[in-house]
BABAVEX-756151 format. One record per residue (C-alpha): residue in one letter; x, y, z. Coordinates in pm, 1 decimal, padded with zeros to 6 digits. Example, Ala and Ser with C-alpha at 12.3 -4.5 7.8 and 13.67 -1.06 7.14 Angstrom:
<residuo->A | xx->01230.0 | yy->-00450.0 | zz->00780.0>
<residuo->S | xx->01367.0 | yy->-00106.0 | zz->00714.0>
***
This chain:
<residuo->X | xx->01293.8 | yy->02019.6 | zz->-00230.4>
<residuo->X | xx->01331.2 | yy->01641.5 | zz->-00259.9>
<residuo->X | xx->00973.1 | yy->01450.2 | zz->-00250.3>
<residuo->X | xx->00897.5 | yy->01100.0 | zz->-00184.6>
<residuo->X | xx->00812.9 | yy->00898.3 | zz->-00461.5>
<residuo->X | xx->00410.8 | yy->00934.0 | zz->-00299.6>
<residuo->X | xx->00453.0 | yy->01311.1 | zz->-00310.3>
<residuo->X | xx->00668.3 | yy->01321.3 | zz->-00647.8>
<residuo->X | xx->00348.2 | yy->01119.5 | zz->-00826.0>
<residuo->X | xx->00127.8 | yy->01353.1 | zz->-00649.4>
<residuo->X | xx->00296.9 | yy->01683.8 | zz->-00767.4>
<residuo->X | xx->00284.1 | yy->01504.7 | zz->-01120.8>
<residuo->X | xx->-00096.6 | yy->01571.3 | zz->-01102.9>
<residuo->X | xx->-00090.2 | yy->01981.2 | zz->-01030.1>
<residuo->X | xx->-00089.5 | yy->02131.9 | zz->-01366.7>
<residuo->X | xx->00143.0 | yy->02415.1 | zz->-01385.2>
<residuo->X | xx->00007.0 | yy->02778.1 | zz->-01357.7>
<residuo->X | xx->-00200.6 | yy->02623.2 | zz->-01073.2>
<residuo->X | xx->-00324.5 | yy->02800.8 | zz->-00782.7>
<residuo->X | xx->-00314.7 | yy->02531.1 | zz->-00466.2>
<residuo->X | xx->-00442.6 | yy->02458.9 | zz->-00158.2>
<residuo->X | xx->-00281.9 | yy->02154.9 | zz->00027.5>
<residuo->X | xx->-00482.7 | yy->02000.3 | zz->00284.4>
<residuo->X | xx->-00335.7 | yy->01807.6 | zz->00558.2>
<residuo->X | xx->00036.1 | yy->01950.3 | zz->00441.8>
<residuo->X | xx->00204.2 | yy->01828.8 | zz->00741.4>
<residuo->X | xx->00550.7 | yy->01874.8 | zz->00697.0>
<residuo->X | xx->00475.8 | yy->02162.9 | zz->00315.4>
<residuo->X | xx->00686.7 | yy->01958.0 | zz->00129.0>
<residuo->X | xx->00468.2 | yy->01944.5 | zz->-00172.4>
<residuo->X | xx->00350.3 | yy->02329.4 | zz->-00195.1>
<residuo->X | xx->00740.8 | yy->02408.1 | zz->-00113.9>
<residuo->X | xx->00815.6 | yy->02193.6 | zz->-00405.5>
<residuo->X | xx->00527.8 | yy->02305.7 | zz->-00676.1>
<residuo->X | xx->00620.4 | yy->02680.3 | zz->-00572.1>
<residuo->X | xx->01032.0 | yy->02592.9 | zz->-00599.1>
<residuo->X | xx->00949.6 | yy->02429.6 | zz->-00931.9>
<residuo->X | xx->00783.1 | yy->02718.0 | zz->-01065.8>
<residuo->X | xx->00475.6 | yy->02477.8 | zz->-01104.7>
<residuo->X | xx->00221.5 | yy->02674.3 | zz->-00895.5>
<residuo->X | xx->00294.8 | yy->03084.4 | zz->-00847.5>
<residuo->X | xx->00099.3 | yy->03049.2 | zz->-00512.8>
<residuo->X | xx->00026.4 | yy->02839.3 | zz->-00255.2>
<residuo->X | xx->-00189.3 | yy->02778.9 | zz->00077.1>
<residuo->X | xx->-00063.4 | yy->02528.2 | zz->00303.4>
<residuo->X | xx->-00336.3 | yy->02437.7 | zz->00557.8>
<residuo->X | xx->-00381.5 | yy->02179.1 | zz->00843.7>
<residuo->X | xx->-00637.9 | yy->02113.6 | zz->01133.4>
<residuo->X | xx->-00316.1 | yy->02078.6 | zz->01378.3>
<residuo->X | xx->-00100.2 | yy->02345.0 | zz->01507.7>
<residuo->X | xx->00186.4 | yy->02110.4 | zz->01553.5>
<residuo->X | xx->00204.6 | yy->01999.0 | zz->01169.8>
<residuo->X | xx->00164.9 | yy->02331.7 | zz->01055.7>
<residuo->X | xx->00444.4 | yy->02492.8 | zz->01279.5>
<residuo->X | xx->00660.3 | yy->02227.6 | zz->01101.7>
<residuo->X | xx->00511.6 | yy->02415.0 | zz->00765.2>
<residuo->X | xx->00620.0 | yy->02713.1 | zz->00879.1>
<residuo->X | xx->00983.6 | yy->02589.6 | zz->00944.9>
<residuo->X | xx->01051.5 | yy->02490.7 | zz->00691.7>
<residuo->X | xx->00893.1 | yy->02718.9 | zz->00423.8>
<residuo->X | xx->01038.0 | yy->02990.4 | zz->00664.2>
<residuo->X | xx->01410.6 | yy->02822.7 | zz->00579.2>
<residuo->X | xx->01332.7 | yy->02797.8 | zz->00208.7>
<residuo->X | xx->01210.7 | yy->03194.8 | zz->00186.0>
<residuo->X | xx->00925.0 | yy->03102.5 | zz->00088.3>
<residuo->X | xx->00651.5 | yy->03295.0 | zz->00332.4>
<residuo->X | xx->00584.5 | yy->03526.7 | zz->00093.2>
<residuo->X | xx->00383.5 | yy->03271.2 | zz->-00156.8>
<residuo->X | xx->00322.6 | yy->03030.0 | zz->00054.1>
<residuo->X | xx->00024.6 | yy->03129.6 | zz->00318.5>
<residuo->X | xx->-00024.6 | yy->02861.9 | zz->00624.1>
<residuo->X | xx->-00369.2 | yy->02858.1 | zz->00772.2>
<residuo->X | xx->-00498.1 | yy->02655.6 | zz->01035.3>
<residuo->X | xx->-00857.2 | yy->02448.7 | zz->00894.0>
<residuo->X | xx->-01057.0 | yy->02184.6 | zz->00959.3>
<residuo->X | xx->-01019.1 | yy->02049.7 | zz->00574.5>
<residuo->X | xx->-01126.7 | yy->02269.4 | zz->00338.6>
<residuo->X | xx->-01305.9 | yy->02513.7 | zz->00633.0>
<residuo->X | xx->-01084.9 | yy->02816.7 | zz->00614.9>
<residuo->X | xx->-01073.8 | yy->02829.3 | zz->00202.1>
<residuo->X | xx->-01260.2 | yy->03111.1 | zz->00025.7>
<residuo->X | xx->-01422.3 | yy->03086.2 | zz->-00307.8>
<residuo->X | xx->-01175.8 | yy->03111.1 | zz->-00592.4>
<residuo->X | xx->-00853.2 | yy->03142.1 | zz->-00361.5>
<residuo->X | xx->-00699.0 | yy->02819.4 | zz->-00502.6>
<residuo->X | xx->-00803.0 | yy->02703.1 | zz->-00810.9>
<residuo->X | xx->-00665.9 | yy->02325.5 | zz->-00744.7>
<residuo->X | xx->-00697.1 | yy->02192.4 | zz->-00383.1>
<residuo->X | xx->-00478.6 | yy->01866.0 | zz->-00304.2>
<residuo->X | xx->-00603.8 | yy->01642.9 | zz->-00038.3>
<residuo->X | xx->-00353.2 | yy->01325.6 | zz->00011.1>
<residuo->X | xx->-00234.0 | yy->01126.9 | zz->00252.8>
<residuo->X | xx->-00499.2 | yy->01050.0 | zz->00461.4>
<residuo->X | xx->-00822.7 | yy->00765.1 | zz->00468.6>
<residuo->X | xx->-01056.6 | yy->00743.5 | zz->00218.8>
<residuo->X | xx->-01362.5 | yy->00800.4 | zz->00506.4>
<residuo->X | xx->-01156.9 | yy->01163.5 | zz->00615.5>
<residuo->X | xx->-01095.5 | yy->01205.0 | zz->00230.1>
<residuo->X | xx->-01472.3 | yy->01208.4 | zz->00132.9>
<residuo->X | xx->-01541.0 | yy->01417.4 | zz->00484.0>
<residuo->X | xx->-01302.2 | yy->01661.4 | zz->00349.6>
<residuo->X | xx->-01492.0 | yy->01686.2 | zz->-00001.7>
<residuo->X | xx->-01833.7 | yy->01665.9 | zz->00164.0>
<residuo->X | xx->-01769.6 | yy->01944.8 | zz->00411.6>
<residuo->X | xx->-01619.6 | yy->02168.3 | zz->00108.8>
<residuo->X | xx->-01925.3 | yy->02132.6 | zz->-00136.0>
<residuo->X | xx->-01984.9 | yy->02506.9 | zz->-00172.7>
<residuo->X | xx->-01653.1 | yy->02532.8 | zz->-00322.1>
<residuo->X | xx->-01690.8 | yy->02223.8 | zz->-00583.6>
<residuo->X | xx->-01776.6 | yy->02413.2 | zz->-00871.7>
<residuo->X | xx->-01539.3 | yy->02706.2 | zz->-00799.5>
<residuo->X | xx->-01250.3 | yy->02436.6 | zz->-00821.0>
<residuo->X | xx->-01133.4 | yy->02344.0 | zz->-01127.4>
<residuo->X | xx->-00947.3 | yy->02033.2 | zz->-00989.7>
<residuo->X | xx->-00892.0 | yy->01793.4 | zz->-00721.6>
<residuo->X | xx->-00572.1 | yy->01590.0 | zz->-00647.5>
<residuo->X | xx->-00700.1 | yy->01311.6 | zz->-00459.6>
<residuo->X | xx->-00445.2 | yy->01079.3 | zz->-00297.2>
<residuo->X | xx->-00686.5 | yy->00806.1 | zz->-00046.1>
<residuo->X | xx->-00485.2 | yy->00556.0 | zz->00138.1>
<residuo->X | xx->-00768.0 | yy->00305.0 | zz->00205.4>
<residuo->X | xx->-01162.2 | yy->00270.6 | zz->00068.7>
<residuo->X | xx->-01063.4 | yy->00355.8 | zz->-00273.9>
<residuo->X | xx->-01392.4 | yy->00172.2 | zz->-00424.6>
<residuo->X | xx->-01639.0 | yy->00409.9 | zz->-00161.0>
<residuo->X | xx->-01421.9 | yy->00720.0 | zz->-00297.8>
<residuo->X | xx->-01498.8 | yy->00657.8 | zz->-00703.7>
<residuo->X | xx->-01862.5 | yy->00540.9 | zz->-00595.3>
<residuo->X | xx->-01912.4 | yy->00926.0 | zz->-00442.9>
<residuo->X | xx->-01744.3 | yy->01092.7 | zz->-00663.0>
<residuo->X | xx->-01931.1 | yy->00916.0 | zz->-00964.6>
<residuo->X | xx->-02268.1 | yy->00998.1 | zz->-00763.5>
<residuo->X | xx->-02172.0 | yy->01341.0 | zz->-00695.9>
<residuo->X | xx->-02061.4 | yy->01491.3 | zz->-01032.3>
<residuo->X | xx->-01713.4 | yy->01412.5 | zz->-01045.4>
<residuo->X | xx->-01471.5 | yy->01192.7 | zz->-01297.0>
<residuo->X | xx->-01176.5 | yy->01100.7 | zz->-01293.0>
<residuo->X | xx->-00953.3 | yy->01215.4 | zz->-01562.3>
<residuo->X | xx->-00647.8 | yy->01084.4 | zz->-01476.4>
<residuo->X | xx->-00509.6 | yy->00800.1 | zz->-01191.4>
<residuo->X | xx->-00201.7 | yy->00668.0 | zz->-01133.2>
<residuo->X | xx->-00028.5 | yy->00390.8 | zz->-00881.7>
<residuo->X | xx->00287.0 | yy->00436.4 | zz->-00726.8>
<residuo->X | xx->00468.5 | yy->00170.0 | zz->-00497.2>
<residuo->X | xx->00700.8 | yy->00314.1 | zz->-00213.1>
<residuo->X | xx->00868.0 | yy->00138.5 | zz->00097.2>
<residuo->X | xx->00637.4 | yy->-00220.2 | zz->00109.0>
<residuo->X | xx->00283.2 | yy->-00016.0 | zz->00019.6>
<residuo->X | xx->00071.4 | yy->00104.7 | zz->-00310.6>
<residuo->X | xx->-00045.0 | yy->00472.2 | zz->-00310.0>
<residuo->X | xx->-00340.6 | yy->00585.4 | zz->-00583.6>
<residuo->X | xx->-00349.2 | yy->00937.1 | zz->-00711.4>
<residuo->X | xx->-00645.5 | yy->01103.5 | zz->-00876.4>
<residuo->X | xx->-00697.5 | yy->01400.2 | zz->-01079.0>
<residuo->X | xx->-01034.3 | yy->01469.2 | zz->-01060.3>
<residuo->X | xx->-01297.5 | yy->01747.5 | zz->-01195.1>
<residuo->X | xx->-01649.6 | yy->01815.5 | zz->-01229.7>
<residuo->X | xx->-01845.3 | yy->01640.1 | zz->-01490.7>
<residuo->X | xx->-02001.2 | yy->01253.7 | zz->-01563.0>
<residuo->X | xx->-01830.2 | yy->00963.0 | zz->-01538.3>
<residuo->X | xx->-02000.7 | yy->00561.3 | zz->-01553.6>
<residuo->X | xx->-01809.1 | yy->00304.3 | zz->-01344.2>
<residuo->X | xx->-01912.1 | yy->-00018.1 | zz->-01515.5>
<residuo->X | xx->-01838.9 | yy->-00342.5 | zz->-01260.4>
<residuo->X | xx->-01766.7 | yy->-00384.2 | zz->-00903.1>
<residuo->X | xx->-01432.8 | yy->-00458.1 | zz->-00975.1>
<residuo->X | xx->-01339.2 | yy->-00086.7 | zz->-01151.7>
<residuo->X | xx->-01485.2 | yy->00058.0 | zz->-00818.7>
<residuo->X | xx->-01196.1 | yy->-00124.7 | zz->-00649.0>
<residuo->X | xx->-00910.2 | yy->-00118.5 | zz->-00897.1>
<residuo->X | xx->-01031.8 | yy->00173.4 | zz->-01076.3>
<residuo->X | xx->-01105.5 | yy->00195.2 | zz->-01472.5>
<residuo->X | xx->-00822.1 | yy->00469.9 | zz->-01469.0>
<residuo->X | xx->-00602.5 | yy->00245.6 | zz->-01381.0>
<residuo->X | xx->-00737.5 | yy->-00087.3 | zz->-01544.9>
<residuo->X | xx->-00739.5 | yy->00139.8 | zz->-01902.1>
<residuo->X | xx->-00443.7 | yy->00250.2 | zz->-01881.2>
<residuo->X | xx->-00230.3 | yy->-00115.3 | zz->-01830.1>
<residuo->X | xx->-00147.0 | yy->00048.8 | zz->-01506.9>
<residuo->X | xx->00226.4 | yy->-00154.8 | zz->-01428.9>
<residuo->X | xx->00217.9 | yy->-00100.4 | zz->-01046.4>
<residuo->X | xx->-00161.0 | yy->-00146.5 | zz->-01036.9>
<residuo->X | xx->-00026.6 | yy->-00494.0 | zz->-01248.5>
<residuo->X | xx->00219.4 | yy->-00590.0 | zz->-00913.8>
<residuo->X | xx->-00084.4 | yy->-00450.2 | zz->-00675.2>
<residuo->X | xx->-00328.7 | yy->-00751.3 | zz->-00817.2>
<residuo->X | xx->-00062.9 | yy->-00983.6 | zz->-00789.8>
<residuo->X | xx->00024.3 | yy->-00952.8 | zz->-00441.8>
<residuo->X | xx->-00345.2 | yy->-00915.5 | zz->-00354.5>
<residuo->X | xx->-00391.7 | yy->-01251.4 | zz->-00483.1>
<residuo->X | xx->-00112.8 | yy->-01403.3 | zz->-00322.1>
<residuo->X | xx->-00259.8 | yy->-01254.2 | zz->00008.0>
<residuo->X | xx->-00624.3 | yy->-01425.3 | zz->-00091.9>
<residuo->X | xx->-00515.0 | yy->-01706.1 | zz->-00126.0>
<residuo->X | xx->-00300.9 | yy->-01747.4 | zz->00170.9>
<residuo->X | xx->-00569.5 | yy->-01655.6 | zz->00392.3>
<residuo->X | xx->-00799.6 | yy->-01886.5 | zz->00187.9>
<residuo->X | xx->-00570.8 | yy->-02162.7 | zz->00276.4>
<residuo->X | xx->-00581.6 | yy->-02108.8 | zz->00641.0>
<residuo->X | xx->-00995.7 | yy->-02127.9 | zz->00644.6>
<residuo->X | xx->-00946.4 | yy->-02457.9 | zz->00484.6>
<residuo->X | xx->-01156.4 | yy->-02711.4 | zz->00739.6>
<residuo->X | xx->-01318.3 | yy->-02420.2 | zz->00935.3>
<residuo->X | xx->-01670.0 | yy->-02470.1 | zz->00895.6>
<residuo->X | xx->-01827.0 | yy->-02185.0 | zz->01092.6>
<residuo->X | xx->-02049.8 | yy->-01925.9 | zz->00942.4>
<residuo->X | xx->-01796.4 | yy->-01672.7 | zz->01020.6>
<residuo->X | xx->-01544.5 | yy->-01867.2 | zz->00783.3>
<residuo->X | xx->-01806.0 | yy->-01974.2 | zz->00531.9>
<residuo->X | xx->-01876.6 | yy->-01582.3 | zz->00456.4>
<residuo->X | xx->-01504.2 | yy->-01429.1 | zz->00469.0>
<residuo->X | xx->-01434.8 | yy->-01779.8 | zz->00185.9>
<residuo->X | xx->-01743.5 | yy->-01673.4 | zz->-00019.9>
<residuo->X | xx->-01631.1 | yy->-01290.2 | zz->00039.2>
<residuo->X | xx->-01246.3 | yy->-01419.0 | zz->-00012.2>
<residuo->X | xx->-01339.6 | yy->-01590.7 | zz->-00347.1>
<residuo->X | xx->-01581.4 | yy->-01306.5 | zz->-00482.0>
<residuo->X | xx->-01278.6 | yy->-01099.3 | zz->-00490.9>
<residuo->X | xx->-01023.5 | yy->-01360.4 | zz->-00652.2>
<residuo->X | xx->-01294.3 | yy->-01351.1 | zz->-00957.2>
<residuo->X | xx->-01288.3 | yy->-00978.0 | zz->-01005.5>
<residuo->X | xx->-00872.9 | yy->-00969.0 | zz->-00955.1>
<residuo->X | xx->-00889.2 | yy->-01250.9 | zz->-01282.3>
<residuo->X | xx->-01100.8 | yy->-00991.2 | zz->-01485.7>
<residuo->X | xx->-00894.8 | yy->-00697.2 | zz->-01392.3>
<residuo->X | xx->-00623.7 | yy->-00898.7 | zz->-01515.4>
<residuo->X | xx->-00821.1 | yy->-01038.3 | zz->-01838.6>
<residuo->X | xx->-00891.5 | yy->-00685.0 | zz->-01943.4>
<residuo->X | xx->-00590.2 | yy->-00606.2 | zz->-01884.1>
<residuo->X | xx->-00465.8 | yy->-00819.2 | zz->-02076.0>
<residuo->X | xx->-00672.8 | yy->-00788.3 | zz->-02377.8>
<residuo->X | xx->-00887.7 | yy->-01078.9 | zz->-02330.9>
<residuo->X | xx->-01216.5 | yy->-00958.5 | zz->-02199.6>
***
């Protein structure tokens, strides 16, 4: 099975041997591909829509496959038992449904040894819950596919101290690691600053007075990203 680069980066973060439970698996590609791969020896596909998960079925149906990997119809992470899947993948959706998802499965936190985390907006409100909620992140990656940036997150129970506003956003993974996409990410962020900094130019409402204060706020953390990133912080 042939992954996106968005799913390929997201595999990457199930360790092999893993049980998993992918939430939100849409088409299966990624338990279809962990269980092909002889990465995971089981897998639970699940989705809150029928539609979605008769595309599952398809297509793990076509790839013989029904007899490791179970579909099941859930709201998130309703429909998992304690200790069925020892790493549950939620990716591909927003950051708000992301933490829902996590928030909704809480009597199953310490049951799972990890979380593959893949939030496509709000990425500074996901590391400030799971930093308040017993979580770190022990590994994060970038990847950059067809004009957008996707974040992936391996992520387990312990502590974990997020020092500035600007790690909640660009994450200390990330910033530690000389993350090369996160590097093109910061660039093109800027860019897109300081375009729409140049269009407020000579608006004097209150309205445009907070977005350039908000606007500017943001330029300074992007320049200490960059700074540590660069060594010279």
């Amino acid at each position: 099975m042939k992954l996106s680069k968005r799913l390929e980066m997201v595999a990457s973060f199930v360790e092999k041997g893993s049980r998993i439970a992918d939430i939100g698996t849409d088409h299966g590609y990624l338990p279809i591909a962990l269980v092909e791969r002889g990465l995971c020896p089981r897998a639970i596909a699940m989705d809150i829509g029928q539609g979605p998960l008769a595309r599952a079925r398809e297509h793990i149906l076509a790839c013989g496959m029904e007899d490791r990997i179970e579909m099941r119809l859930s709201d998130g992470l309703a429909e998992l038992k304690l200790n069925e899947a020892d790493t549950v993948v939620i990716a591909g959706m927003g950051g708000e449904l992301v933490l829902h998802i996590l928030e909704q499965g809480k009597a199953l936190w310490e049951s799972t040894g990890a979380f593959v985390l893949s939030p496509q907006s709000e990425l500074d409100k996901v590391r400030n819950y799971l930093e308040k909620n017993g979580f770190f992140i022990a590994r994060e990656a970038m990847v950059f596919e067809d004009g957008k940036f996707y974040t992936v997150m391996l992520v387990k129970r312990g502590k974990m101290s997020i020092d500035c506003p600007a790690h909640y956003l660009y994450g200390k993974c990330l910033i530690e690691a000389r993350d090369s996409v996160l590097v093109l990410y910061l660039e093109k962020e800027k860019a897109r600053m300081q375009a729409i900094l140049q269009d407020l130019e000579g608006q004097e409402t209150k309205k445009a007075e907070k977005a350039r204060e908000k606007l500017l706020c943001e330029l300074r953390w992007i320049k200490e990203v960059q700074d540590e990133m660069q060594g010279n912080h």
